[in-house]
Backbone as numpy.savetxt, mean C-alpha at the origin, in Angstrom:
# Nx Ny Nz CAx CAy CAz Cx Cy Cz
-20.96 60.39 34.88 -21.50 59.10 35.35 -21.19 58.97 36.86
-22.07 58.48 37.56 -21.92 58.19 38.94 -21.81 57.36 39.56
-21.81 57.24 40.84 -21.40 55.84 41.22 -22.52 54.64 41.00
-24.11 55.03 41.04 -24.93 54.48 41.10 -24.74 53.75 39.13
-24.55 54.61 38.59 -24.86 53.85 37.04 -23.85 53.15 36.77
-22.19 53.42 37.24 -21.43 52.63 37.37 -21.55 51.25 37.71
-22.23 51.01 39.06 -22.50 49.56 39.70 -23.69 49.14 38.87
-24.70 49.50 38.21 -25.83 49.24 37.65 -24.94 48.32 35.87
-24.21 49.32 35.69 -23.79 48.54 34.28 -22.77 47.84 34.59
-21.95 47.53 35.94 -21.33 46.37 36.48 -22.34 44.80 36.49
-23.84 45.47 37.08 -24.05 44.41 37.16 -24.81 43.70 36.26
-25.25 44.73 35.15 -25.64 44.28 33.76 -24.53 43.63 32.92
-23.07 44.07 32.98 -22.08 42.98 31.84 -22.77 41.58 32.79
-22.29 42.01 34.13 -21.97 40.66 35.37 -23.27 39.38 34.57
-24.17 39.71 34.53 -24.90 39.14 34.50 -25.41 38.51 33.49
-25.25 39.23 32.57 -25.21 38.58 31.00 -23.85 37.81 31.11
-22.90 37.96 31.28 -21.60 36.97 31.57 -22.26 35.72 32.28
-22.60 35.79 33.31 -23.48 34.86 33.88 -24.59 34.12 33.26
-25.28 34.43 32.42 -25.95 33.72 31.50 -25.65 33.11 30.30
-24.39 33.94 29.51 -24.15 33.18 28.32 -23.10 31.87 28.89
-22.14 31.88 30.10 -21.63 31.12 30.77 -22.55 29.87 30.93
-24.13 30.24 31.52 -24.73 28.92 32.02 -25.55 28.18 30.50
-25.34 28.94 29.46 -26.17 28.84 27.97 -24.71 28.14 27.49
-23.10 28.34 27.35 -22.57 27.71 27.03 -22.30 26.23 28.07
-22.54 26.62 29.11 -22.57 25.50 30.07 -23.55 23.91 29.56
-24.35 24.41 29.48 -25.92 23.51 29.02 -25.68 22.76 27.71
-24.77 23.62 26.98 -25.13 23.47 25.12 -23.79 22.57 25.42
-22.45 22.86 26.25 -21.52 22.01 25.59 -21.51 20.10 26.28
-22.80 20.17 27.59 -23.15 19.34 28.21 -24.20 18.08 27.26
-24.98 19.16 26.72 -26.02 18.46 25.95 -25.23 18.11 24.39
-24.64 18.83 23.66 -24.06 18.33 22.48 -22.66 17.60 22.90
-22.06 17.23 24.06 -20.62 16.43 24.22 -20.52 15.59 23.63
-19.48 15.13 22.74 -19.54 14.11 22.27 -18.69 13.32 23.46
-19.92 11.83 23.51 -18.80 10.49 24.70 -17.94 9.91 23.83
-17.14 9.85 24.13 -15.71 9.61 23.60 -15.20 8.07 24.19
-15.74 6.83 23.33 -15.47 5.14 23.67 -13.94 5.08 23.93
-13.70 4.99 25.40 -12.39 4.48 25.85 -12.18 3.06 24.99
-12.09 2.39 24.23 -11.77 1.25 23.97 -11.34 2.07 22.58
-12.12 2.67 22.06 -11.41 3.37 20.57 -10.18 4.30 20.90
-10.55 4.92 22.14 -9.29 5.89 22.18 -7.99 5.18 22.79
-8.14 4.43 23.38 -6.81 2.93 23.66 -6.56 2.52 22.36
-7.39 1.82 21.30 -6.78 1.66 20.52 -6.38 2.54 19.37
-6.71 3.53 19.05 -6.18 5.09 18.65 -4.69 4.55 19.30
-4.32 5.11 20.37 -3.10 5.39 20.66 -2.21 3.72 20.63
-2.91 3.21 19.98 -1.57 1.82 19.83 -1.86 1.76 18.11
-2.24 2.76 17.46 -1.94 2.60 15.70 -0.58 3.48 15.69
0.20 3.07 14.68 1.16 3.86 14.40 1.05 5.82 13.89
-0.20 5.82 13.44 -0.86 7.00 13.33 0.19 7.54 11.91
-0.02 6.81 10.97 0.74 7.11 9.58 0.08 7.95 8.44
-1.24 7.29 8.81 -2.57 7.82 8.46 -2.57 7.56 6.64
-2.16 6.54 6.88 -1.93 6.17 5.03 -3.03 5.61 3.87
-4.48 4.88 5.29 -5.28 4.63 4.32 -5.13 3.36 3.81
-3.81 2.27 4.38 -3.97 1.31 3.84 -4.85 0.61 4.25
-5.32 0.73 5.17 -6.88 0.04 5.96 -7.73 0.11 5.14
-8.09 0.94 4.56 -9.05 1.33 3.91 -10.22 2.22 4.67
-9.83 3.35 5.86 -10.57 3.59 6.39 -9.27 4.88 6.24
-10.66 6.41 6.76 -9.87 7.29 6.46 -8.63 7.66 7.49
-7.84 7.15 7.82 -6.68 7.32 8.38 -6.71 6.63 9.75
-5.98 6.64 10.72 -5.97 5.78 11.72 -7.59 5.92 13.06
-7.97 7.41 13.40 -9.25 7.51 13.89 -10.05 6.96 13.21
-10.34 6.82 11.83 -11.48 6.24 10.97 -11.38 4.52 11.53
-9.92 4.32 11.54 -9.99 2.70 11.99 -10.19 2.33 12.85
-9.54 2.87 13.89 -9.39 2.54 15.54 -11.16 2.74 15.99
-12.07 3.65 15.36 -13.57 3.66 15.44 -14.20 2.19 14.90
-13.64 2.14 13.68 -14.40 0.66 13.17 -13.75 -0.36 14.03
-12.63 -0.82 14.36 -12.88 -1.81 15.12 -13.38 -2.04 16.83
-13.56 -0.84 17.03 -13.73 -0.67 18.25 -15.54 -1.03 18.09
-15.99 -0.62 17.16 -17.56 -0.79 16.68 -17.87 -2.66 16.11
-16.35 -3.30 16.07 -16.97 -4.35 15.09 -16.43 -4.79 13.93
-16.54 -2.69 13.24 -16.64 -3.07 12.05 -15.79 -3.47 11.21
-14.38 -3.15 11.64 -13.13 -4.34 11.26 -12.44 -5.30 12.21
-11.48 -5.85 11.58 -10.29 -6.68 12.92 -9.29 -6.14 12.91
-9.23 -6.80 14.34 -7.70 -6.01 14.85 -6.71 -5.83 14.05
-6.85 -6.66 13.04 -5.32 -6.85 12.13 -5.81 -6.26 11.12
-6.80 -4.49 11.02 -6.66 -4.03 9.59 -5.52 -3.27 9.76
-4.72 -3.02 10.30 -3.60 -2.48 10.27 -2.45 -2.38 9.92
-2.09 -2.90 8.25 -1.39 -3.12 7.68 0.43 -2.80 8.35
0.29 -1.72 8.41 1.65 -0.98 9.19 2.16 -1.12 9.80
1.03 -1.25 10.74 1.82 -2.07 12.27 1.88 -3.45 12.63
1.44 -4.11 11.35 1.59 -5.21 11.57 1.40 -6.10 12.75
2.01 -7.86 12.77 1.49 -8.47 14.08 1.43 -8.28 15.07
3.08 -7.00 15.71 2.90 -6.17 16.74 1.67 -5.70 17.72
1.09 -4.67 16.68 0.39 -3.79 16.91 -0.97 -4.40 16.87
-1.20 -5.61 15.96 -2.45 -6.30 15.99 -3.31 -7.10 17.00
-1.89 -8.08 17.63 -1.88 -8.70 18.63 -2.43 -8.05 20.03
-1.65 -6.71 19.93 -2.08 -5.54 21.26 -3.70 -5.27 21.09
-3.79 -4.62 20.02 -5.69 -4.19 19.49 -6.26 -5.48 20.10
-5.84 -7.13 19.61 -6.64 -7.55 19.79 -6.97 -8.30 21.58
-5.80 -7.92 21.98 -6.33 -8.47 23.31 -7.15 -7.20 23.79
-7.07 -5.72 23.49 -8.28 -5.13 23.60 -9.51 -5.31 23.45
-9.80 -5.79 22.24 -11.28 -6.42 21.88 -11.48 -7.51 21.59
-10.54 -8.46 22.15 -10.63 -10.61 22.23 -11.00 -10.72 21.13
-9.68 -10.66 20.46 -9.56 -10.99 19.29 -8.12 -11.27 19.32
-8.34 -12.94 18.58 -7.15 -13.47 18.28 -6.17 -13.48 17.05
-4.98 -12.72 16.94 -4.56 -12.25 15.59 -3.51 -12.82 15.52
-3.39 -13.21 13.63 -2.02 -13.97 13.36 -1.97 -13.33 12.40
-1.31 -12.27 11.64 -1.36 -11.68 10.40 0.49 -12.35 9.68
0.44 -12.32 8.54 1.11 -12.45 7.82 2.00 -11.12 7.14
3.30 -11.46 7.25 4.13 -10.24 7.12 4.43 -9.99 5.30
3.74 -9.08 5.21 3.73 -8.77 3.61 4.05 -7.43 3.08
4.87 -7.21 1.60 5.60 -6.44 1.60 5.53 -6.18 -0.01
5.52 -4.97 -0.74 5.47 -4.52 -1.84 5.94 -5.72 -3.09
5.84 -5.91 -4.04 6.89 -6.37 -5.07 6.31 -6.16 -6.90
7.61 -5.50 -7.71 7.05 -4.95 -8.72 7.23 -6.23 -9.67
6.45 -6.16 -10.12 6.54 -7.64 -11.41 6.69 -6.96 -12.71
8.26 -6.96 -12.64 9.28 -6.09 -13.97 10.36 -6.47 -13.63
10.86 -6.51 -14.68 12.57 -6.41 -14.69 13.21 -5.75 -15.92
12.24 -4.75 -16.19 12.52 -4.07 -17.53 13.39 -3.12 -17.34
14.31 -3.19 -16.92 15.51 -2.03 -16.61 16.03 -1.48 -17.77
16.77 -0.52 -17.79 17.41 0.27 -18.85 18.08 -0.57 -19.81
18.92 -1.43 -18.99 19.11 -2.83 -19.89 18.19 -3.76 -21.06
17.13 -4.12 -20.12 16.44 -5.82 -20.37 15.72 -4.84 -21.69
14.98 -3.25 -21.36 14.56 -3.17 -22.93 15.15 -1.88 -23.32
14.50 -1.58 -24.01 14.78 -0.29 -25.39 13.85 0.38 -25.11
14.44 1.77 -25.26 13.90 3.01 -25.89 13.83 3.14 -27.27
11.81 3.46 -27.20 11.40 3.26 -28.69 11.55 5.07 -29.30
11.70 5.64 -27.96 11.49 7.23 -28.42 11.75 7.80 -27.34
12.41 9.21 -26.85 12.69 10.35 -26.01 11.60 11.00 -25.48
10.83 10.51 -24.08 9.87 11.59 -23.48 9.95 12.34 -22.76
9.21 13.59 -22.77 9.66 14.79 -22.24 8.43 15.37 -21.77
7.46 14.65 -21.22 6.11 15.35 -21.13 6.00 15.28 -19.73
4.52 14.96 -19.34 4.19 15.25 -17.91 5.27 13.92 -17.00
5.86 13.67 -15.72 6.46 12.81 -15.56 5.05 12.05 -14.57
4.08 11.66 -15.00 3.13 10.72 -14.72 2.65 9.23 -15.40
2.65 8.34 -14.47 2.48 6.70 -15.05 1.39 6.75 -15.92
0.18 7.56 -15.63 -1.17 7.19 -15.80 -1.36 8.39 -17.01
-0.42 8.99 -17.47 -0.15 9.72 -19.14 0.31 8.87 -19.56
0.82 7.85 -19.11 1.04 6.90 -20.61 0.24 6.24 -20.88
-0.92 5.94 -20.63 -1.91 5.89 -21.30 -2.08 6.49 -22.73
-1.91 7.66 -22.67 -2.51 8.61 -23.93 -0.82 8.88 -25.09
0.16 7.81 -25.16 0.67 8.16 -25.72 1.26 6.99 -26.27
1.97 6.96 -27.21 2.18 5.62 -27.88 3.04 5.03 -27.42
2.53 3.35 -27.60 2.97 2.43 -27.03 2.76 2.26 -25.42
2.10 2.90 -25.09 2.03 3.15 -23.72 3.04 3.11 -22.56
4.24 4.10 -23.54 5.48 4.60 -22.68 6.36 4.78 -23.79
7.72 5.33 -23.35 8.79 5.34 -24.05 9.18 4.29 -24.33
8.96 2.86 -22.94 9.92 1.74 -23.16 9.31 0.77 -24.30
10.15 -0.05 -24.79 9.67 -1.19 -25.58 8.27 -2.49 -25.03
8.83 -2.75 -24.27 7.42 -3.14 -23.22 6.32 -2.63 -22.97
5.03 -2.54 -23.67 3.87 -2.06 -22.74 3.80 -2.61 -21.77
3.97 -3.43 -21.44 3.34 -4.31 -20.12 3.85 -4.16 -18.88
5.58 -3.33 -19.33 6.35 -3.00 -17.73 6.48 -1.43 -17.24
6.99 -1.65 -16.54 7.25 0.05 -15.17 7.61 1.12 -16.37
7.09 1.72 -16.47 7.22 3.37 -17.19 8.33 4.01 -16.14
8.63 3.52 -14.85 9.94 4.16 -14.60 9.44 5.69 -14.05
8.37 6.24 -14.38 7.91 7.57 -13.55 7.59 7.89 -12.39
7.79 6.86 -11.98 7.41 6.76 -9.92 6.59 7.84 -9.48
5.19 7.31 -9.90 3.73 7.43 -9.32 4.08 6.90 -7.87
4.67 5.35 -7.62 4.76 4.54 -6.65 5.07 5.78 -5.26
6.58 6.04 -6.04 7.35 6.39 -5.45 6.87 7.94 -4.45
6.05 8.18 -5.48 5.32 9.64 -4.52 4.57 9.15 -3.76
3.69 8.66 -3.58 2.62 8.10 -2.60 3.18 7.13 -1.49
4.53 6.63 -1.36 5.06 5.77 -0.30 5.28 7.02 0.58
4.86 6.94 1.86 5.51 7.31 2.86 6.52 7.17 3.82
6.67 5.82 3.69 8.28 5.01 4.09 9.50 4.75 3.46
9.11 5.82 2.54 10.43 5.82 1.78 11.27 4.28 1.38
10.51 3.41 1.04 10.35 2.09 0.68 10.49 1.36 -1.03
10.27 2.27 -1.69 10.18 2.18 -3.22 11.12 3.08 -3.99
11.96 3.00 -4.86 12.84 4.07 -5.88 13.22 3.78 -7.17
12.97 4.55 -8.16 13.59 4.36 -9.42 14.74 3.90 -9.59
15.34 3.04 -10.22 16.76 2.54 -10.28 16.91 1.99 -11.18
17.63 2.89 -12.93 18.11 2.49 -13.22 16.63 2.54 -14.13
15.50 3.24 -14.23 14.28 3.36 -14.86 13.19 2.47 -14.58
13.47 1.52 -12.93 12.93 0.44 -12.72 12.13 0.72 -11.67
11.07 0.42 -10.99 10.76 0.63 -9.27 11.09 -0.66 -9.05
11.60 0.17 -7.69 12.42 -1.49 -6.84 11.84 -1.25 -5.61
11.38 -1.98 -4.87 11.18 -2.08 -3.95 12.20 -2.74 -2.61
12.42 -1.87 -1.48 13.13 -2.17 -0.20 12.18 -2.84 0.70
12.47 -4.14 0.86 11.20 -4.75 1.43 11.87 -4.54 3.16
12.54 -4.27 3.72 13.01 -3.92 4.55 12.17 -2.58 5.47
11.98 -1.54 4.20 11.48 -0.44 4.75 9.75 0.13 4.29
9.39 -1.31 3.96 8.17 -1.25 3.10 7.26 -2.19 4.00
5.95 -1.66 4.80 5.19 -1.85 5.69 3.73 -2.28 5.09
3.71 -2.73 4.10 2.56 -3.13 2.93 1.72 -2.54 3.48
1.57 -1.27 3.39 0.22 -0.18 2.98 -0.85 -0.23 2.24
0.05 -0.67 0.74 -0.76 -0.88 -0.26 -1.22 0.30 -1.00
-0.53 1.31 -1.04 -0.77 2.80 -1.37 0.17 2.63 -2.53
1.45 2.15 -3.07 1.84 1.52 -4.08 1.15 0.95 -4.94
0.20 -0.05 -4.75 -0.42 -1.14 -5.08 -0.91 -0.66 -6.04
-2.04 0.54 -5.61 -3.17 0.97 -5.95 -2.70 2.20 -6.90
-2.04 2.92 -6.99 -1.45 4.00 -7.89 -1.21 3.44 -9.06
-0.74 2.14 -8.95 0.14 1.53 -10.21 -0.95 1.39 -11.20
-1.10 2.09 -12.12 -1.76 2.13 -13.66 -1.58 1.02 -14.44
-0.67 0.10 -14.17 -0.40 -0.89 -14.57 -0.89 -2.62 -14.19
-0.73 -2.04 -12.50 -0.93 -3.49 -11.43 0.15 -4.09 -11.89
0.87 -3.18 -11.85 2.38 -4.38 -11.57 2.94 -4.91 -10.12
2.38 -4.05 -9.05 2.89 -3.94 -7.84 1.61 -4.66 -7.06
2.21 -5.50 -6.13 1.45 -6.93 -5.66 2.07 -6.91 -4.42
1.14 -7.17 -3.33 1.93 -7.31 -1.56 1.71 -9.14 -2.12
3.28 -9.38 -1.57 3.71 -10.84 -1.27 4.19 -11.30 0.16
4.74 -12.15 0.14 4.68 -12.81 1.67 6.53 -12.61 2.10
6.70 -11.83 2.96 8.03 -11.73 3.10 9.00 -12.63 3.22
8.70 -14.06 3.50 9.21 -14.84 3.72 9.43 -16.13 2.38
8.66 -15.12 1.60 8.85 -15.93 0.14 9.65 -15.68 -0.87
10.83 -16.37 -0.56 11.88 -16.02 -1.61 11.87 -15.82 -3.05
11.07 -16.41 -3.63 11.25 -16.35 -5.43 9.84 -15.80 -5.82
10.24 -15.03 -6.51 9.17 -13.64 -7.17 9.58 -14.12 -8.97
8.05 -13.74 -9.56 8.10 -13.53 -10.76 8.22 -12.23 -11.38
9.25 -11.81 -11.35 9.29 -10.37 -12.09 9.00 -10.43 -13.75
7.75 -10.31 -13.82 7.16 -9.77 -15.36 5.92 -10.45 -15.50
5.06 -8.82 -16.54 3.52 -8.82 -16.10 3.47 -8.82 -17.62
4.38 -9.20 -18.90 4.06 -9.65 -19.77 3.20 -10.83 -20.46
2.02 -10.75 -20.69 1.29 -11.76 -21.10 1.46 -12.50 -22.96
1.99 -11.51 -23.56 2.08 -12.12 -24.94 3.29 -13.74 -25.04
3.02 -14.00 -26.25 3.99 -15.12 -26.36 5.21 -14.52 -26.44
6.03 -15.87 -26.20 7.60 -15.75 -25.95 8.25 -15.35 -26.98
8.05 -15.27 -28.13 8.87 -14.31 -29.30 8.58 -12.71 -29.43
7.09 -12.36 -28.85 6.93 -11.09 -28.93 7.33 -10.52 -27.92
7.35 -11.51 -26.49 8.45 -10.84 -25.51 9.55 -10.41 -25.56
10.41 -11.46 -26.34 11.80 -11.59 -26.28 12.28 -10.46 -27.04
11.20 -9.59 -28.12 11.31 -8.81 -29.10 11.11 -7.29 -28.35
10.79 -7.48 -27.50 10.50 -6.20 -26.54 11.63 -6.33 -24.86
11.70 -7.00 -24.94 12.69 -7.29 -23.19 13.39 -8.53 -23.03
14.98 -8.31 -22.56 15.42 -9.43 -22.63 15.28 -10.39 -21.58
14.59 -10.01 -20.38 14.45 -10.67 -19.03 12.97 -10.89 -18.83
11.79 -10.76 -19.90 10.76 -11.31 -20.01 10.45 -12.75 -19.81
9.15 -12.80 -19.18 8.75 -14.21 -19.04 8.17 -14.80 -20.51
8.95 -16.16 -20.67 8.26 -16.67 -22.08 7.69 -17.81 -22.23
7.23 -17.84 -21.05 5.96 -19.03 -20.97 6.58 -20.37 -21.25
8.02 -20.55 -21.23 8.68 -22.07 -21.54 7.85 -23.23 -20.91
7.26 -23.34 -19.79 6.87 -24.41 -18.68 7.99 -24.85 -18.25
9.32 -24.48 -17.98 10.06 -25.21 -17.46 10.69 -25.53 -15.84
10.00 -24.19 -15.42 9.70 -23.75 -13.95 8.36 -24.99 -13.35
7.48 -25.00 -14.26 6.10 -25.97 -13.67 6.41 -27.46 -13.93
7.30 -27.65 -14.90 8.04 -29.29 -15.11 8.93 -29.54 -14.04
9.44 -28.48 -13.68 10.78 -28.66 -12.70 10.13 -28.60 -11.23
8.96 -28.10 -11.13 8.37 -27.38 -9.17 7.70 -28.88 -8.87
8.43 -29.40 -7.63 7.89 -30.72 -7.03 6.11 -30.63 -6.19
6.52 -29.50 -6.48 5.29 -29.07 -4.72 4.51 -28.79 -5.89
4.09 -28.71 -7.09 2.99 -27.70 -7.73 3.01 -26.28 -8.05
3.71 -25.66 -7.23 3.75 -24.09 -6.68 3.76 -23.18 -7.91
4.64 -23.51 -8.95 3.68 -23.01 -10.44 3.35 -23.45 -11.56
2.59 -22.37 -11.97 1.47 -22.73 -12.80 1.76 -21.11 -13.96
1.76 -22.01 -15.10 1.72 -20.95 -16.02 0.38 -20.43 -17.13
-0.59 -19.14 -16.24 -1.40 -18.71 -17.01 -1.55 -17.44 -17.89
-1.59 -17.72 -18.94 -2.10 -16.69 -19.81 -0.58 -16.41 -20.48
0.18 -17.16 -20.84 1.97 -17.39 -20.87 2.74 -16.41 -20.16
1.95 -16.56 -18.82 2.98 -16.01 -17.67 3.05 -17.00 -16.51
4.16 -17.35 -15.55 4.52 -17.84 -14.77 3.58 -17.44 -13.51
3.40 -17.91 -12.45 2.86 -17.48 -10.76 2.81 -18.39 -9.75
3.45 -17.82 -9.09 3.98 -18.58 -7.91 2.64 -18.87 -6.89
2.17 -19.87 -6.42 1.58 -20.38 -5.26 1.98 -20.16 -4.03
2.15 -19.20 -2.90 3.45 -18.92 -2.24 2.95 -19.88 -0.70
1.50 -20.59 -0.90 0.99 -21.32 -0.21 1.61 -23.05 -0.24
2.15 -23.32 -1.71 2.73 -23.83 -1.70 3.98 -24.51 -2.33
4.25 -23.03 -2.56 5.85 -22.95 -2.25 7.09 -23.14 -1.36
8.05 -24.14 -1.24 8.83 -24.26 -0.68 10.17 -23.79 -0.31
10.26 -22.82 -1.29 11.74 -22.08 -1.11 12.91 -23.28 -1.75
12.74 -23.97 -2.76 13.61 -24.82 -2.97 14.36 -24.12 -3.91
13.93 -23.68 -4.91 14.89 -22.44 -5.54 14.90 -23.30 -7.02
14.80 -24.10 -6.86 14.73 -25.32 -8.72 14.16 -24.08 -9.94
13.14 -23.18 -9.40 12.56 -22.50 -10.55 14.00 -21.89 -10.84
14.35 -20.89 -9.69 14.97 -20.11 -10.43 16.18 -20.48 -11.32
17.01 -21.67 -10.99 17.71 -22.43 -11.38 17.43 -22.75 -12.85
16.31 -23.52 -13.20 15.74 -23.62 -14.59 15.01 -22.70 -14.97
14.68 -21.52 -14.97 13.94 -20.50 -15.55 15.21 -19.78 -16.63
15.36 -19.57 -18.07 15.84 -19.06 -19.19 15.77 -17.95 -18.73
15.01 -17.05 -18.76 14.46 -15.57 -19.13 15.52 -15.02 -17.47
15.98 -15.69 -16.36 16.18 -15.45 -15.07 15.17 -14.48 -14.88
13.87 -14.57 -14.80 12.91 -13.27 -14.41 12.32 -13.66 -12.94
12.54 -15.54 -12.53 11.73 -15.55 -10.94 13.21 -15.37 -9.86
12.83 -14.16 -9.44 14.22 -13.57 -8.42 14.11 -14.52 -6.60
């Protein structure tokens, strides 16, 4: 080879280099995606947990919808008023969110019931479905104790104790990824600032409770005779708190038998 075919196939790579350069040039100009500074500001003020409690697929899915409209500043469960307040002076929006936090409505601990039988099968909430009584415990109606919850928290916020889920409202950022696992709907975001909870999602009457759990609700009315404000109301012979207007006076828990409103 000589010098002449040498420079000839120099300037044949050269030049095809030079063209697929101005062909990737063109293509990454014409397909760019523009990238909305107002989404990517608020991108970087989500906590980026990516948990889905929004209901959008993780924090880019959100920080897009409200930047579009299509939610408010305050879908941001996680980050709460903080982080809401910031979004919304981004897109003038005025936010007051309410600080809310896991809570299991049970108190069926190893104690309050009985073991009707020894299980040893899959350790999933949503198999007890398919097996009798719908759990080991005496209660259908409370925590199977298999912490479904407990896998799906990412804040390490929820734990078995004692065969119970308890919730640390301390380290629990109402996601709502709890909420929604629970096969039961025992687990309810409440208002952090609301002291007295009804623990128990038992609906039967008060003798078939009392026959299954000793810290069951038994529909006495003596919580709704005793609450000045209204705040409960007993449906379906279960207790529920109004937390709108509830006062924190504490009288329920005082007169409640069963001690189940904590």
């Amino acid at each position: 080879m000589n010098g002449m075919d040498i420079l000839i196939a120099a300037c044949i790579v050269g030049g095809v280099g030079i063209v697929i350069g101005l062909f990737l040039g063109i293509a990454a100009e014409k397909f760019k995606v523009h990238e909305d500074e107002t989404e990517h500001a608020i991108r970087e003020l989500l906590p980026g947990n990516n948990c889905g409690g929004c209901g959008y697929a993780g924090c880019d899915g959100l920080a897009a919808a409200i930047a579009k409209g299509e939610a408010p500043a305050s879908a941001c469960p996680v980050g709460g008023q903080a982080v809401g307040q910031a979004i919304g002076k981004l897109v003038g929006q005025e936010v007051n969110m309410e600080h809310l936090v896991a809570f299991v409505r049970c108190s069926g601990n190893g104690e309050a019931t009985k073991q009707y039988y020894q299980y040893t099968g899959e350790q999933d909430c949503r198999q007890m479905a398919y097996v009798p009584n719908g759990g080991a415990k005496s209660c259908s109606y409370g925590c199977t104790g298999l912490g479904n919850c407990v896998k799906v928290c990412k804040f390490d916020a929820i734990h078995i104790i004692n065969g119970l889920a308890v919730v640390d409202k301390e380290k629990c950022r109402a996601c709502g990824m709890c909420v929604r696992e629970c096969p039961k709907h025992l687990i309810q975001l409440v208002p952090y600032a609301g002291a007295h909870r009804v623990a128990c999602n038992n609906t039967t009457k008060g003798k078939m409770v009392r026959a299954v759990c000793s810290r069951g609700c038994i529909g006495c009315m003596l919580c709704v005779k005793n609450c000045e404000t209204g705040a409960i109301t007993v449906e379906n012979n279960l207790a529920r708190i109004d937390y709108k207007k509830c006062t924190n006076c504490g009288v329920c828990v005082e007169k409640c038998p069963a001690k189940i409103i904590l």
